[in-house]
N, C-alpha and C positions, 0 to 999 in steps of 0.2 A: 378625626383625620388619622388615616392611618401610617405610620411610618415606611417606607421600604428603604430593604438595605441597598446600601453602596454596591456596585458593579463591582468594584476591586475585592469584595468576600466572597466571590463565585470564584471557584479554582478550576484549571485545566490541567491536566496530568499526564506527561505522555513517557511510556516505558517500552522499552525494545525486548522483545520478549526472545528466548532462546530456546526453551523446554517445549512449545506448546506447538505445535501443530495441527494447522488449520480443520476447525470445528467441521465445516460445512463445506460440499463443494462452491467454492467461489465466483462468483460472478462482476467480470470486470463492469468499474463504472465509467473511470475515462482508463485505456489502453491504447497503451502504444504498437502501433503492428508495421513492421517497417513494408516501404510498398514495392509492389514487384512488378517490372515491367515487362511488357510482352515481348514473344520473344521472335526477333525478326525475322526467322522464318519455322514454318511449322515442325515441329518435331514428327517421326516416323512413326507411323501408328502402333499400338502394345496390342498383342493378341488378347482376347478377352480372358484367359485364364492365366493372366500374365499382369492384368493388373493391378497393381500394388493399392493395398489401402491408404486415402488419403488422411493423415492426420490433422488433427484439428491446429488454428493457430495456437490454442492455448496450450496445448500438449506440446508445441515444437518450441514454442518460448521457454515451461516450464523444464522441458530436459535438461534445456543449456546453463542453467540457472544449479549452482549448490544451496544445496540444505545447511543453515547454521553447523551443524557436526561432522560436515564435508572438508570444513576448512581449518587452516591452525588461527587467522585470525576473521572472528566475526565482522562486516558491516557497521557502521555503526553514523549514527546523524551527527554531520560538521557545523551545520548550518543551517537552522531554516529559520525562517520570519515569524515574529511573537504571531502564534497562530490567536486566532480572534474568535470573540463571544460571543454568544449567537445574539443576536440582533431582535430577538423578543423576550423580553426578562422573565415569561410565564416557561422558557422552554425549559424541558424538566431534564434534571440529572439524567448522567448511560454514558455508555462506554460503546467504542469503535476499536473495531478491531483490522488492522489492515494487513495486506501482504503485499510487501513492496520489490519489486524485480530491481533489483542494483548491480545498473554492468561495472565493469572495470574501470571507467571514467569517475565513478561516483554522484551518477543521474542516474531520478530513476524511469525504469523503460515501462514501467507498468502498475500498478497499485491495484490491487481487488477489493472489494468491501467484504471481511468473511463474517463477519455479524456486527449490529449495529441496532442501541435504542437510541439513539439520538434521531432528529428528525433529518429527514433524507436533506433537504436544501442548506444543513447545517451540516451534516454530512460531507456532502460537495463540495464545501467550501475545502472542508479541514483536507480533504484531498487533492485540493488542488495546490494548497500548501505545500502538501507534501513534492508534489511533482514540481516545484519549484526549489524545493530543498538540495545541499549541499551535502554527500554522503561518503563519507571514507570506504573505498570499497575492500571485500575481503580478499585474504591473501592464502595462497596457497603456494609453496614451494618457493615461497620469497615473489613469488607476481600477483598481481592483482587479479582477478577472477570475478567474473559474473557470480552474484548470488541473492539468496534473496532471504529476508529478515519479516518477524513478525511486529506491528506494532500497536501498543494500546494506547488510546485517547480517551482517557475517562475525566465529561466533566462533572461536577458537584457543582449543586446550589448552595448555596450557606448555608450552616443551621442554624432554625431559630430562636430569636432571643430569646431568651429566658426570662421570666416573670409578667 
């Protein structure tokens, strides 16, 4: 018979990262896009060399948003719920890395996955976490300020016994 460890020797590990700037372009997995409504009557035509390129929503979300070195005080997590272990005890060790859009409310509007070995449905979880979480938002000139924070989720399996 073989023995397995206890559940409670797996560790989850989560750091808010300040230095590192995102590896990979990101690719959101849930995002928030606030919705817009039409508009009651038609706007005046723009001649064709007149118009403007349209920016993507990720481009107009990330402008608004400060970079951790934008601000005098960083973002930083108030609150969130014992995030949870993955639900197949074979799932193997890795780390998540996320980018979380944190308005002035301290919620966040967006979360990206910028690289990640954990398995995707474990993944999803941990981010949904997150967008439940509770965030001190950062400050610039004594107000609160949109910004956005990097963070890492690394978990460990236990190591094994010895002998």
């Amino acid at each position: 018979m073989v023995a397995t460890p206890p559940a409670s020797a797996q560790r989850l590990e989560i750091r808010l990262l300040s230095d590192l700037q995102p590896p990979i372009k990101s690719k959101p997995v849930l995002a928030y896009a606030p919705k817009t409504e039409a508009l009651a009557e038609p706007a005046a035509p723009i001649a064709v060399d007149e118009t403007p390129a349209s920016p993507t929503t990720e481009t107009l979300l990330e402008e608004t948003y400060l970079a951790p070195e934008d601000v005098e005080k960083m973002a930083f997590v108030v609150d969130v719920e014992e995030l949870p272990l993955p639900k197949n005890e074979l799932t193997p060790g890795g780390a998540l890395y996320l980018k979380v859009l944190i308005n002035e409310l301290g919620s966040a509007d967006q979360i990206d996955i910028l690289t990640s070995t954990l398995p995707e449905e474990y993944a999803a979880t941990l981010v949904n976490s997150f967008y439940q979480a509770k965030f001190s938002p950062a400050v610039l000139a004594g107000l609160a300020v949109k910004s956005w924070r990097i963070i890492e989720i690394r978990f460990d399996l236990p190591a094994p016994a010895a002998g």
